[in-house]
C-alpha positions in Angstrom: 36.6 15.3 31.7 37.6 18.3 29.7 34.8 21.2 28.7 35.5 20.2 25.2 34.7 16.8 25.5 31.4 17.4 27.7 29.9 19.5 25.2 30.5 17.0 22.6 28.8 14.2 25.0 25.7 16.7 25.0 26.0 17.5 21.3 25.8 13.1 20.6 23.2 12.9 23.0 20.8 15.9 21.7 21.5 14.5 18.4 20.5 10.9 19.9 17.2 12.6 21.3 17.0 14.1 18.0 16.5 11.1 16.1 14.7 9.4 18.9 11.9 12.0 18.9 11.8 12.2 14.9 11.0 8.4 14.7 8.8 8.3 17.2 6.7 11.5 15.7 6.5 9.8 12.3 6.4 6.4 12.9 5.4 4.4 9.9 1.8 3.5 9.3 -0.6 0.5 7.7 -2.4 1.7 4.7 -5.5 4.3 5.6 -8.4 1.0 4.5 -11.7 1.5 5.0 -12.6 1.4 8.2 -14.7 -1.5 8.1 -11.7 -3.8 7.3 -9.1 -5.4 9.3 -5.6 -3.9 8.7 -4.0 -6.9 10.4 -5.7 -9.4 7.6 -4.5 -7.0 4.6 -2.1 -9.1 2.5 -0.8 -6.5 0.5 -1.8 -4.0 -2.6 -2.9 -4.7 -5.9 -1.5 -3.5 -9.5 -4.3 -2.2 -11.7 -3.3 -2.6 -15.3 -4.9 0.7 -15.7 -4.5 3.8 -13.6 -8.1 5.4 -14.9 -11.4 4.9 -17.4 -14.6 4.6 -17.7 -16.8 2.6 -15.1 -17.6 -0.5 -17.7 -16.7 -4.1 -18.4 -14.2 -2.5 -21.0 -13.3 0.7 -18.7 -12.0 -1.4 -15.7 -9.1 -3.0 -15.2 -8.6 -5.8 -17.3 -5.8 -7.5 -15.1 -5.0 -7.4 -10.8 -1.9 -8.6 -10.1 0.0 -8.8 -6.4 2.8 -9.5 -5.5 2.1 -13.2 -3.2 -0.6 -15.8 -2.9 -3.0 -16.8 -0.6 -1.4 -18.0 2.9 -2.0 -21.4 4.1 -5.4 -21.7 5.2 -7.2 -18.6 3.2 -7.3 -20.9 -0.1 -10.8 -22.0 -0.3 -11.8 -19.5 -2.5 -11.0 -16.0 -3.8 -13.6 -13.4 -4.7 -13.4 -9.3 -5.3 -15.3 -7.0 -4.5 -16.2 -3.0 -3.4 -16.0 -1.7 0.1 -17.8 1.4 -1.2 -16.9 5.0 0.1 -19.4 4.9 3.0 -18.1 1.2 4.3 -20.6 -1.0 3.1 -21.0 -3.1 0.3 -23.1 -4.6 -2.5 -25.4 -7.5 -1.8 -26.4 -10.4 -3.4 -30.2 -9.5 -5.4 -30.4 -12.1 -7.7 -28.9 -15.3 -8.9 -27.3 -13.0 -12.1 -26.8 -10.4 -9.4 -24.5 -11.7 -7.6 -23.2 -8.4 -5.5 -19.7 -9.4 -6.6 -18.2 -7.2 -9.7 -15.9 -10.1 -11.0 -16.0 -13.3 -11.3 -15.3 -16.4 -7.8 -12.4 -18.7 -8.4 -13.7 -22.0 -6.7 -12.5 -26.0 -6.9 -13.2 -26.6 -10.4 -12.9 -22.9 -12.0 -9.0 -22.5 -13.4 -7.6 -21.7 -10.0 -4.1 -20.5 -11.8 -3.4 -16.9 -11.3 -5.9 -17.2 -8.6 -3.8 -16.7 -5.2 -5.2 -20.1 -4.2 -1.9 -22.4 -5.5 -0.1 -20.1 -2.8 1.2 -18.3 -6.4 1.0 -14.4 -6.9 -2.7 -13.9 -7.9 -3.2 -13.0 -11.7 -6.8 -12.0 -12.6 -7.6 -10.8 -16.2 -10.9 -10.1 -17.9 -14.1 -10.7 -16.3 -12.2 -12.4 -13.4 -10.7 -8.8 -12.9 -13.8 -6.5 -13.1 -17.3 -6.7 -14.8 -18.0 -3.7 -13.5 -21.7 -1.8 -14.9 -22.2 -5.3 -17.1 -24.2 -8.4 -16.5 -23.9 -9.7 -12.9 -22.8 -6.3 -11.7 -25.2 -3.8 -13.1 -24.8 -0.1 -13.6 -27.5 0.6 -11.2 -25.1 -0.8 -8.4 -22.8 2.6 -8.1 -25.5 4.7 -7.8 -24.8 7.2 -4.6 -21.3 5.6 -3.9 -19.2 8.1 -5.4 -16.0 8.8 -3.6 -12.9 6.7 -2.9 -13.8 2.8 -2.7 -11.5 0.0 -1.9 -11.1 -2.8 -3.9 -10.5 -6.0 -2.4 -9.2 -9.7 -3.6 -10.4 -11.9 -0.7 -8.8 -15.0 0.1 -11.6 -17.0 1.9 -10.3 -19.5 4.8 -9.7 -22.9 3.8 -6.7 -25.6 3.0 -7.9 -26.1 -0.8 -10.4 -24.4 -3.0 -14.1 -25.6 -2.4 -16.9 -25.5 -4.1 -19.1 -22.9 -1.9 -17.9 -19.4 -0.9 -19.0 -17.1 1.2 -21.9 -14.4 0.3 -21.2 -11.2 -1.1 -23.6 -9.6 1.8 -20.9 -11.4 4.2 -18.7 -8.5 2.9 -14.7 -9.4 3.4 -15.1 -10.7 6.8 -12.2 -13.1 8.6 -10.9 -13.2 4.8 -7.1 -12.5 4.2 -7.4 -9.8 1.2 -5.6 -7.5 -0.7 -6.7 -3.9 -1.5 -6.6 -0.6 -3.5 -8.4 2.0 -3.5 -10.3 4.0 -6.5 -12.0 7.1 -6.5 -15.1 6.7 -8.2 -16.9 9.7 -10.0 -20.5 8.6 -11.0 -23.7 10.1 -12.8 -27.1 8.6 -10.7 -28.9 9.8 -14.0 -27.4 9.1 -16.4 -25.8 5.7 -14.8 -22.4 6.4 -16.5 -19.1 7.6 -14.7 -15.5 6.9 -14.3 -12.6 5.9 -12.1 -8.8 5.8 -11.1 -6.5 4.8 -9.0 -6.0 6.2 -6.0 -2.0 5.8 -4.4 -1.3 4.6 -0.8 0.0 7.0 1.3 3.8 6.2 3.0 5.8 7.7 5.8 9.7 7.7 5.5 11.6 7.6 9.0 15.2 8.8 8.7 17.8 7.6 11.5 21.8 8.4 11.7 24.4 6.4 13.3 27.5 8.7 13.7 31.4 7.5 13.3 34.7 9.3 12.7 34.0 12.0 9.8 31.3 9.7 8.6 27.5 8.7 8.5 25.1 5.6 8.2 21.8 7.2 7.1 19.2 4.7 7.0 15.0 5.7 5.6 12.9 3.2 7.0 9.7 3.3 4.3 6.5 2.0 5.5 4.4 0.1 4.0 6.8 -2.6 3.5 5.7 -3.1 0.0 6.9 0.3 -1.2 9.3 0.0 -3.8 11.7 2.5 -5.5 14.4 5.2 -4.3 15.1 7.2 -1.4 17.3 10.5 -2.0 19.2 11.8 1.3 20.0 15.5 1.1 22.3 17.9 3.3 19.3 20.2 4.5 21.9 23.3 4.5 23.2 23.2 1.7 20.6 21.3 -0.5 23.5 19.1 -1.6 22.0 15.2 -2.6 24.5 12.9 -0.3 23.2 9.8 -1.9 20.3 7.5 -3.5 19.1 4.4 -1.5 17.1 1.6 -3.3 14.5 0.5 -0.9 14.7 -3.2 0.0 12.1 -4.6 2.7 11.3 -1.2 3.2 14.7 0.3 4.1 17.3 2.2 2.2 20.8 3.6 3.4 23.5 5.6 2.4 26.5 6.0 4.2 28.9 9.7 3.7 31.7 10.5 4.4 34.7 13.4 4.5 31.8 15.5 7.1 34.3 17.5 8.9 35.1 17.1 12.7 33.7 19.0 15.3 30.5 20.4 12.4 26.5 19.8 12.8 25.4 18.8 10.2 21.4 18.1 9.5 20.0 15.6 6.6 16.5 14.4 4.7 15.5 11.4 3.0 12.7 11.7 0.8 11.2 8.4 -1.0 10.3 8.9 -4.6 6.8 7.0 -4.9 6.1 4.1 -7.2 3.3 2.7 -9.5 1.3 1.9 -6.1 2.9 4.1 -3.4 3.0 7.9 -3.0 6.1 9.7 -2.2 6.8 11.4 1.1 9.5 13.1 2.9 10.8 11.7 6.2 11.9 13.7 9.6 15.3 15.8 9.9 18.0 14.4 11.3 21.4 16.3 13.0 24.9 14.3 13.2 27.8 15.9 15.3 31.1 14.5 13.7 
């Protein structure tokens, strides 16, 4: 074996390790919940129909959507409410107090846009929030300003019934789906507001190498990030593609790189209504 062609072998194999290590350093993570609740049972996100207001009836969103149902099993009923900032959550005081800041879809409510057909789940009005009105009362942020979570359970059971489980149960075994708020409230006067606050993502850039070409693929985690990833030459700053992610990958193959040249590239993923953007590991190919 010629000199030439060992130091190429070590140039593909350094740029193997390269890519290795990268992935491995910034391995793609769940969504930073609460602490209290179970990564492994979270669904999904939720689409606010607002991104900010005032912490009211009217303020709140006024429609959660997402993006699936309830799985088999998790249909017997489908409730939301607050993981607040300091991982508990409110409790049931009264009969008009129910500890729950929207309305329970149950056998016998309109379970349509409810999750509990197995559809995407479509809450609007007070079956979206009721936040600082009757059966949620203002009195019920005090001290709990800071990010919250908000959560659409999906209780287990094959079909809605007509019982679900108590708001001091918390989210419990219940599939769910989440976003989190940061909430900015007055004890005092009992007025404040909110918004939305974006999950964070990681973006994991790999290369496979071929003649005077190269397969870049960004692997964007959470799966349920959606919009573009841009690949740049890190030298020069050039953009060598756009990627649409898909499952939560995009690629981009180039081409004309010229033989025996290092070259080093970037993928950074551009964010979307839900997701924040982030930039993803470096990557070197050897052509």
């Amino acid at each position: 074996m010629s000199h030439t062609t060992v130091s190429r072998v070590a140039m593909r194999l350094a740029a193997a390790l390269t890519v290795v290590l990268g992935a491995a350093m910034v391995a793609p993570t769940a969504q930073a919940v609460n602490p209290v609740l179970d990564a492994d049972n979270r669904l999904g996100g939720i689409t606010l129909d607002k991104t900010a207001g005032e912490i009211s009836a009217a303020g709140g969103p006024q429609s959660l959507t997402t993006s699936a149902g309830c799985p088999e099993g998790y249909r017997g009923s489908s409730r939301v409410l607050f993981v607040w900032p300091d991982g508990t959550w409110p409790t049931a005081v009264s009969g008009t107090n129910t500890g729950l800041p929207a309305l329970v879809k149950l056998a016998g409510s309109a379970v349509e846009g409810s999750g509990l057909d197995g559809n995407p789940v479509l809450r609007t009005g007070t079956s979206a929030s009721r936040w600082a009105s009757f059966g949620f009362p203002a009195s019920v942020f005090d001290g709990h300003s800071g990010v919250a979570t908000y959560v659409i359970t999906c209780d287990p059971g094959e079909v809605p019934g007509d019982a679900f489980p108590p708001a001091g149960d918390g989210v419990g075994a219940s599939k769910y789906f989440s976003v989190d708020v940061r909430l900015i409230w007055n004890d005092e006067t009992n007025t404040g507001t909110w918004e939305h606050v974006k999950e964070a993502t990681t973006t994991v850039l790999t290369a496979e190498e071929s003649w005077r070409s190269a397969t870049l693929t960004a692997e964007v985690g959470p799966a349920s990030a959606a919009g573009t990833v841009t690949f740049t030459d890190v030298a020069t700053g050039a953009n060598v593609g756009t990627g649409t992610v898909t499952d939560g990958v995009a690629s981009v193959e180039v081409t004309g790189l010229k033989p025996w040249k290092t070259y080093t590239f970037r993928a950074s993923y551009s964010g979307d209504a839900l997701h924040d953007g982030s930039t993803s590991n470096k990557v070197r190919v050897n052509c």
